[in-house]
Structure formats: structure tokens, C-alpha cells
VOMARMI-725413 format. One record per residue (C-alpha): residue in three letters; chain; x, y, z. Coordinates in Angstrom, 3 decimals. Example, Ala and Ser with C-alpha at 12.3 -4.5 7.8 and 13.67 -1.06 7.14 Angstrom:
% residues 2
R | Ala | A | 12.300 | -4.500 | 7.800
R | Ser | A | 13.670 | -1.060 | 7.140
END
This chain:
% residues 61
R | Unk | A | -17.085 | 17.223 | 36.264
R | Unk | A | -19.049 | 20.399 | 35.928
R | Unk | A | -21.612 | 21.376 | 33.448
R | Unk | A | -20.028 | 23.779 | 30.561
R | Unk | A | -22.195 | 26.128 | 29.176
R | Unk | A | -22.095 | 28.099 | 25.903
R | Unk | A | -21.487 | 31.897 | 27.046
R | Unk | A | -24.390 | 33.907 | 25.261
R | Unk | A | -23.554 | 34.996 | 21.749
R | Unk | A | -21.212 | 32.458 | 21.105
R | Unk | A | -22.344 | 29.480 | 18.838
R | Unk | A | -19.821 | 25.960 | 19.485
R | Unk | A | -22.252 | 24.119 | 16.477
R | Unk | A | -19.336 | 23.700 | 13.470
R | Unk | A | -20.538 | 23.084 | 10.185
R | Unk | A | -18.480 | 22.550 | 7.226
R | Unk | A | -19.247 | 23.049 | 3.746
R | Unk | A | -20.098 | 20.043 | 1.845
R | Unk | A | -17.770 | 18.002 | 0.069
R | Unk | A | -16.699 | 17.734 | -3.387
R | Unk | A | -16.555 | 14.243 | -5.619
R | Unk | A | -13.275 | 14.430 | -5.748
R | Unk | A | -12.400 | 15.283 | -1.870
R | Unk | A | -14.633 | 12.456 | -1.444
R | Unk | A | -12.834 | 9.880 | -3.235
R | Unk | A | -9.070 | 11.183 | -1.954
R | Unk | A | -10.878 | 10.309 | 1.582
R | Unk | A | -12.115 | 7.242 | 0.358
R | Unk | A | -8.764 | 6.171 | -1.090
R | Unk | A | -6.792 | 7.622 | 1.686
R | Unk | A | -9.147 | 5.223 | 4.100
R | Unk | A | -8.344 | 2.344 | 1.991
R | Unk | A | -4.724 | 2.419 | 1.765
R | Unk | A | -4.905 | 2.775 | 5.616
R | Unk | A | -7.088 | 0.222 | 6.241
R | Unk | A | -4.502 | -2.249 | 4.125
R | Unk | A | -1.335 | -1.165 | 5.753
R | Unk | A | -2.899 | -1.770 | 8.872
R | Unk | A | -4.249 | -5.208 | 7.626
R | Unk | A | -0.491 | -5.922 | 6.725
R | Unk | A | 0.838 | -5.048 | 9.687
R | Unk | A | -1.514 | -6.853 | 11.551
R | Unk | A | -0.350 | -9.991 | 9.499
R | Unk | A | 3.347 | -9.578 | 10.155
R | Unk | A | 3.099 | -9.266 | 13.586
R | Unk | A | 0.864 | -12.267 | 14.223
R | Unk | A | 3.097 | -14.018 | 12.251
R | Unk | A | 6.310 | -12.997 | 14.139
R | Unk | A | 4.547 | -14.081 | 16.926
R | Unk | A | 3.394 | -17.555 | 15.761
R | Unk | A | 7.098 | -17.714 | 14.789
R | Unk | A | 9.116 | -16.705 | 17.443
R | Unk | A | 6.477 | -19.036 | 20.008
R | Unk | A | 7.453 | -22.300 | 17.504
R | Unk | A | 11.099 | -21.742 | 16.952
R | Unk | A | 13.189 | -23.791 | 19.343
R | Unk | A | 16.943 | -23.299 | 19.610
R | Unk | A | 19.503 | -26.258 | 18.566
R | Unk | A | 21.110 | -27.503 | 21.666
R | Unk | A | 25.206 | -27.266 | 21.410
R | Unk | A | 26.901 | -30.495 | 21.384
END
């Protein structure tokens, strides 16, 4: 892989304005809820699996 350079006169540094309280705390809430659905998930499917490894099948007479 080759070096990239910035062509002269053009700037690739990106800075965004600050943020507000209140973008703040949507991001922070928004992070949250994520972070719990994904802890759910997490739960179910290690369950399932715990599950479907212990569950033996009832031989037919």
C-alpha cells in the first residue's frame, strides 16, 4: 500500500462543532438502550444454547 498524500490546498482535518447538552444526552441514551438490547440478546442466545446442548429427545417406545 502506497503513501496518500493531501494534494496542496486541500485540508482532510474534519472538525465538527461542539455539541449541545441535549445532543449529548440523546447520544448518551441512544448508547444505553444499545448497549442493553445487546446485553439481552447476548442472554437469549447463550441461553438457547445452554438449552438446546441439555435437551435430550424421548426415545419412542
Amino acid at each position: 500500500m502506497g503513501l496518500i498524500r493531501e494534494p496542496k490546498g486541500v485540508d482532510f482535518i474534519i472538525q465538527s462543532p461542539p455539541l449541545t447538552d441535549t445532543e449529548r444526552k440523546e447520544i448518551s441514551e441512544f448508547i444505553l438502550i444499545r448497549k442493553l438490547q445487546n446485553k439481552t440478546k447476548l442472554k437469549q442466545t447463550i441461553s438457547k444454547k445452554r438449552m438446546g446442548n441439555n435437551v435430550t429427545e424421548m426415545p419412542n417406545p
